[in-house]
C-alpha positions in Angstrom: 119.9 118.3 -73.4 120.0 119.5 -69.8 117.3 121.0 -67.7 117.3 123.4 -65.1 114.8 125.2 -62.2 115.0 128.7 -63.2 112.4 130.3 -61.1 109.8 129.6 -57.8 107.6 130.6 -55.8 106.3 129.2 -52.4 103.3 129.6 -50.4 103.3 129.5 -46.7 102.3 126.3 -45.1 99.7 125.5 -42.5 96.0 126.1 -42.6 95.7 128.3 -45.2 93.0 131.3 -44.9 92.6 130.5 -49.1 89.2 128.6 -49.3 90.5 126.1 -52.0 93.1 124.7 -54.1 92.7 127.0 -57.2 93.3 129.7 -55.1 96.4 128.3 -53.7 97.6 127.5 -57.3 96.8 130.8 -58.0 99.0 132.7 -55.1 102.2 131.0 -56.8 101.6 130.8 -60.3 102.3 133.8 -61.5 105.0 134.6 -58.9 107.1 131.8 -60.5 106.8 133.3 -63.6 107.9 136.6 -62.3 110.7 135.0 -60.1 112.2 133.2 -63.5 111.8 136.7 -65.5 109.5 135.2 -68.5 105.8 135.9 -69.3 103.1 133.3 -69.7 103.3 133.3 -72.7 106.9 131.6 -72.9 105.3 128.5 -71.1 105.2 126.0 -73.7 103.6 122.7 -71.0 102.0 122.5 -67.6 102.1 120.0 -65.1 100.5 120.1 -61.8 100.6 117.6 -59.0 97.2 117.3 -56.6 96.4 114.4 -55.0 93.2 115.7 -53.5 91.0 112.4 -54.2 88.1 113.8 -52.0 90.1 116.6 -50.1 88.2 118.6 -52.1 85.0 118.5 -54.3 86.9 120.2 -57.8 89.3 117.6 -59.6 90.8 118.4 -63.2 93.1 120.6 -61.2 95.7 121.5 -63.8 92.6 123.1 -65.9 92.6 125.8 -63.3 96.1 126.9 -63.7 95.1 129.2 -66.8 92.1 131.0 -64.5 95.1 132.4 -62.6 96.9 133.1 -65.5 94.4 133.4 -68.4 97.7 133.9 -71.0 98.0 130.0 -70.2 94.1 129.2 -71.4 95.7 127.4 -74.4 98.8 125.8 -72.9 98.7 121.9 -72.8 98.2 121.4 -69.2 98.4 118.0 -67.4 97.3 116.9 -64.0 99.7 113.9 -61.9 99.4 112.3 -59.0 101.4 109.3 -57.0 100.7 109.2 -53.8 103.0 111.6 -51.6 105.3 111.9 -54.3 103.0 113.6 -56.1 105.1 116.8 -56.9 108.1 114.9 -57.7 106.1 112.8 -60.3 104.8 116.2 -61.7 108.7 117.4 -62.2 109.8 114.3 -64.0 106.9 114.8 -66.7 108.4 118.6 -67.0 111.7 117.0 -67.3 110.6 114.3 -69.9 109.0 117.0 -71.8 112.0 119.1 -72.3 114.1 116.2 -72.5 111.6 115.2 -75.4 112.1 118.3 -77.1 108.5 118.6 -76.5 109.0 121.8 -74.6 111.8 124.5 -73.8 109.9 125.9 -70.8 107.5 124.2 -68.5 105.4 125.2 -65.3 105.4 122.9 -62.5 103.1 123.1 -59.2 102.1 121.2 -56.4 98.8 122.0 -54.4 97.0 120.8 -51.8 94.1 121.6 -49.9 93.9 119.3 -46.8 92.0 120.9 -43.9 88.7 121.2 -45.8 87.7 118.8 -44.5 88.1 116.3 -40.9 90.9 114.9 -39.4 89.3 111.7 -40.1 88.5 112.1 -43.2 92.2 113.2 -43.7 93.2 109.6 -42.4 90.6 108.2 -44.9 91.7 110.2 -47.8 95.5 109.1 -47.4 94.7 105.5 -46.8 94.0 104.7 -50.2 97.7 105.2 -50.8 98.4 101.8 -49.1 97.3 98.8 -50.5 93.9 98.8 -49.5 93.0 95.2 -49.2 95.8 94.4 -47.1 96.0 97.9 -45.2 92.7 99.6 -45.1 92.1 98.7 -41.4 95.0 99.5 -39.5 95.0 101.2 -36.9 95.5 104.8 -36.8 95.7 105.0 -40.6 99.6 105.8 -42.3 100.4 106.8 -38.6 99.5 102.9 -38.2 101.8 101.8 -40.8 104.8 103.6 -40.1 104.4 102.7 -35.8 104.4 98.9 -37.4 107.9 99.4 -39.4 109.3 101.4 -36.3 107.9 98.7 -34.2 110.0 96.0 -36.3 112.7 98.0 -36.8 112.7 98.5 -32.7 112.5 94.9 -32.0 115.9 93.5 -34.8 117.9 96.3 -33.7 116.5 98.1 -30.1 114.6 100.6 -28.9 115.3 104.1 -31.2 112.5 106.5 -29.6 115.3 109.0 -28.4 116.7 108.9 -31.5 113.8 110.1 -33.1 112.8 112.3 -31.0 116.0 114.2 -31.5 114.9 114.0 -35.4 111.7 115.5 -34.3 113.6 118.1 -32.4 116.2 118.9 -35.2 113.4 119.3 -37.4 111.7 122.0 -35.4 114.5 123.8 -34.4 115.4 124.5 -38.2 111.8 125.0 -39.2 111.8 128.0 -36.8 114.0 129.9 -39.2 112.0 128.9 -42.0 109.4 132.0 -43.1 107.4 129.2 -45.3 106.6 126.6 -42.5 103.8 125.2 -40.6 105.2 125.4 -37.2 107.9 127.9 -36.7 108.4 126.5 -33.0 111.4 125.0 -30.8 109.8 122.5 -29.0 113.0 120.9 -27.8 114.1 117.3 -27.2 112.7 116.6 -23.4 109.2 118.2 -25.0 109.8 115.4 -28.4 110.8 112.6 -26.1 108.4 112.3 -23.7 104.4 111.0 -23.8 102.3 113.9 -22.5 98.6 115.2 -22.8 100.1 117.7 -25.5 102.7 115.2 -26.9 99.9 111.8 -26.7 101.2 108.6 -28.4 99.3 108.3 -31.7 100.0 104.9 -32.5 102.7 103.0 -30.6 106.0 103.6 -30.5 105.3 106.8 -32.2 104.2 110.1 -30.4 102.5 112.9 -32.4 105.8 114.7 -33.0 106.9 111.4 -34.7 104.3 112.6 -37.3 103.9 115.3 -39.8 101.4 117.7 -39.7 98.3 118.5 -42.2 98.7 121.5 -44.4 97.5 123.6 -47.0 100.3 125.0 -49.3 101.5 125.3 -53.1 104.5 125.5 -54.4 105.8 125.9 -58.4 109.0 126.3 -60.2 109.4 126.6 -64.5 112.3 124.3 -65.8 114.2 125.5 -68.7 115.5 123.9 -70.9 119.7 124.3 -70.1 120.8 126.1 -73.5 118.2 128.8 -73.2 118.8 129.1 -68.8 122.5 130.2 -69.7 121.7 132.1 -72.9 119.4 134.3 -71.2 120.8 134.7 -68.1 118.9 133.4 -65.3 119.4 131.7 -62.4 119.8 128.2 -62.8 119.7 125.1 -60.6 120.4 121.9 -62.9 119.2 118.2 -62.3 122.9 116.4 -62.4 120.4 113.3 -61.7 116.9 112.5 -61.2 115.7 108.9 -61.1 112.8 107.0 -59.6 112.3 103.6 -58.5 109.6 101.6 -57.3 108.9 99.1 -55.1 106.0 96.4 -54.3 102.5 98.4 -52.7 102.3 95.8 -50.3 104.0 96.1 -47.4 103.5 92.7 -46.9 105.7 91.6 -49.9 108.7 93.8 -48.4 111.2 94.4 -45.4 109.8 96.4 -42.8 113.0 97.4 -41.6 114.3 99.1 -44.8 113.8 101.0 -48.2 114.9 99.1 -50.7 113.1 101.0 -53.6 114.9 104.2 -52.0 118.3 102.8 -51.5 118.2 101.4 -55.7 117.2 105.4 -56.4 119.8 107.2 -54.9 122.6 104.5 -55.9 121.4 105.5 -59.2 121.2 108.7 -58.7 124.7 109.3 -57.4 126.0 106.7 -60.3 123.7 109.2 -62.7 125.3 112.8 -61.2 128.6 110.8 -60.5 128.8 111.9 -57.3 128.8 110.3 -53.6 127.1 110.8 -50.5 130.2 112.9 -49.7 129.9 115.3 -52.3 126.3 116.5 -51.1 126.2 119.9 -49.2 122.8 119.4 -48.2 119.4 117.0 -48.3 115.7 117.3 -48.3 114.1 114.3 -47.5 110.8 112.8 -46.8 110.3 112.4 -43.4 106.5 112.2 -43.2 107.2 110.4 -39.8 110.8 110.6 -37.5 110.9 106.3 -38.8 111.4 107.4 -42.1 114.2 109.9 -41.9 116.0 107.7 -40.0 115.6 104.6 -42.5 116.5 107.3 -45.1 119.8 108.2 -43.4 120.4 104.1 -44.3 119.0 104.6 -47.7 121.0 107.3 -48.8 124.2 105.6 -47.5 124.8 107.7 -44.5 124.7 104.6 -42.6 124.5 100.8 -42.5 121.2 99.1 -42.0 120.6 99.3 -38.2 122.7 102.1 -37.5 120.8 105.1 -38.9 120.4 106.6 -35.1 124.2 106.8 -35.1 123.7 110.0 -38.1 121.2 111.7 -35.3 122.4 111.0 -31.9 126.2 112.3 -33.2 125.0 115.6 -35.1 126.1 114.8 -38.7 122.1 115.6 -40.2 122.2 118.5 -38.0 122.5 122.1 -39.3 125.6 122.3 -38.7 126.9 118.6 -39.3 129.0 117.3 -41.6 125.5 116.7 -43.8 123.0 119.0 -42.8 119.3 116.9 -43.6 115.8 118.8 -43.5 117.6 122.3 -42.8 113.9 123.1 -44.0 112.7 121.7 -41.5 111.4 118.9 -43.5 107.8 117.8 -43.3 107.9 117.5 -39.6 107.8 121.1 -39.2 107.2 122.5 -42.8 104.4 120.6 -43.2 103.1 118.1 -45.7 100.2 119.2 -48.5 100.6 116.0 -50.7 100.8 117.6 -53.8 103.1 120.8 -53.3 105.4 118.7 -50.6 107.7 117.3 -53.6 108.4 120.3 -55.7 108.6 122.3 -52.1 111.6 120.4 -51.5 113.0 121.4 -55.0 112.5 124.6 -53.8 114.0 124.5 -50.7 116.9 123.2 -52.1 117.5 125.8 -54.8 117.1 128.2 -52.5 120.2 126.8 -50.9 122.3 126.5 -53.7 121.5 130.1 -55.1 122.4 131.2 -51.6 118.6 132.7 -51.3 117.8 130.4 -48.0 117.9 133.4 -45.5 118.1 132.1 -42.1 118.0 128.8 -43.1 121.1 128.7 -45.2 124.0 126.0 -45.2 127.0 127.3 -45.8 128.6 127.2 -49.2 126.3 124.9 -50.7 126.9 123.3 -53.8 125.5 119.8 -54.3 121.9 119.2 -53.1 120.1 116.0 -52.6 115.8 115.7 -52.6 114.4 112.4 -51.9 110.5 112.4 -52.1 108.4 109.3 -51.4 104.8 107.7 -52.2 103.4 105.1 -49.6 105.9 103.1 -48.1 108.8 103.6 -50.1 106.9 102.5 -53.2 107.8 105.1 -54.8 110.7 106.8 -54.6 112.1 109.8 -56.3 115.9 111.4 -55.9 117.6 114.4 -57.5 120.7 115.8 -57.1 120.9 119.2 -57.8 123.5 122.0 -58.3 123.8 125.8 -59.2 124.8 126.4 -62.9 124.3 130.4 -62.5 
């Protein structure tokens, strides 16, 4: 039994002028529904991924799907969370369920309501995703812990701030064609590379275009079981793999200078959808700072450890490289609302692969890679994705 992503719906990204997460579950609820061409009632499981954990006051999140769509009041309806990987998590349990035979149809969405609240209180709320006795008191929060990997990564294998900073730039430049992002702006390598007043170093080595932004947004999709998808004749994207693999909290019982958790998921991943790095058309990746796409490029198997700035500085993750990476603009310019940013990726990429990616769009797609992260790299999600209809 195969599943597939037979419908979606995305909200735009950014500070949202909806006052709360139900109503941001509620602008793509339905629209998913509509987008897959099957009524509520055809839902047979619901699974929503919210981190929230004091972004917002209301928790039980998934038992505000059915206000949306009152049709729903009596579907089983779950609520997951794990970290940043938070809507990846909530796919898998879709997955298992129709894998189960527990369900031929299930709803998926992420939400997130993040500016509620302070930019400090942001920086609080996402620190309890590291391992708090350890962690809790870095400096400049996840910003903090990612500045300390770069820093070690810098120091075994040399200064990579240019490289990043043309991550950064790639990033932006495709987020401009992207209707759904936060920040539809160029802003150009010189403007990534350099420390100013409007580009200030947040924690050293990494500047604020090194880091992602904070965003409102939801984003859903219903899987289908595979047999009904071609019977009825939807559109359907099918999971050739999805796999997830952890790794220790700590970061101080792992390498700082790669993902090992990541590099285990897509090895089994590709074993999973027998298929190679070569075979992809496309990836969405995690780049919640410019350090972690560019340990990612090593993860995946674009490059060797050490030599992940090679991917960047010669154009083969750019738009028009040999393996176009963020063409979203990833997180860096899309944004990042913790819950939605894992099944806006799953978007994103079926979007591509049913040729629906507007401006954005690569080129005869046909293979699609996601890779959605928790913490550190703790834990790590891949799926591999291609068009069945």
């Amino acid at each position: 039994m195969g599943v597939c992503i037979t419908g979606w719906a995305h909200s735009k990204f950014g500070k949202s002028t909806l006052g709360s997460a139900e109503e941001l579950i509620a602008s793509v609820a339905g629209a998913a529904l509509v987008d897959a061409g099957i009524e509520a009632h055809d839902i047979d499981a619901i699974f929503l991924g919210a981190f929230n954990n004091g972004f917002g006051r209301q928790d039980f999140q998934a038992s505000l799907v059915s206000l949306a769509l009152p049709d729903l009041r009596h579907v089983p309806a779950t609520r997951v969370e794990n970290a940043c990987a938070t809507g990846s998590a909530a796919i898998h349990a879709g997955i298992n369920a129709i894998e189960a035979a527990r369900a031929k149809r299930v709803l998926v969405i992420g939400a997130e309501k993040m500016t509620s609240v302070s930019t400090a209180q942001v920086g609080d709320v996402l620190l309890s995703a590291c391992y708090v006795d350890e962690e809790a008191d870095v400096q400049g929060g996840f910003a903090g812990i990612f500045a300390q990997v770069a820093s070690a990564y810098f120091q075994r294998y040399g200064n990579k701030s240019e490289s990043l900073a043309r991550i950064a730039a790639k990033n932006h430049a495709n987020g401009v064609n992207n209707p759904y992002a936060h920040l539809q702006r160029d802003l150009g390598f010189e403007f990534c590379s350099q420390v100013s007043e409007k580009n200030p170093m947040v924690v050293d080595p990494l500047r604020r275009t090194d880091c992602s932004l904070i965003s409102d947004g939801a984003a859903a999709l219903v899987l289908t079981d595979s047999d009904i998808a071609l019977e009825d004749g939807s559109k359907a994207v099918a999971f050739r793999a999805a796999e997830q693999v952890n790794d220790f909290l700590p970061i101080s019982r792992r390498s700082h200078t790669s993902f090992e958790g990541a590099k285990m998921a897509w090895e089994k991943a590709f074993e999973g959808a027998n298929a190679a790095i070569s075979d992809l058309s496309l990836v969405e990746t995690h780049d919640c700072f410019t350090i972690a796409e560019l340990l990612q490029y090593e993860a995946m198997g674009l490059a060797e450890e050490g030599r992940g700035h090679r991917i960047i500085d010669d154009g083969i993750s750019a738009i028009d490289g040999a393996l176009p990476v963020n063409p979203s603009g990833g997180l860096k310019a899309k944004g990042h609302p913790i819950g939605a940013t894992g099944v806006s990726q799953h978007v994103m990429a079926a979007m591509q692969l049913v040729g629906d990616a507007g401006d954005m769009q690569v080129p005869n797609a046909e293979l699609a890679g996601v890779f959605n992260m928790g913490g550190l790299a703790v834990a790590n999600y891949v799926s591999i994705l291609e068009r069945l209809r």
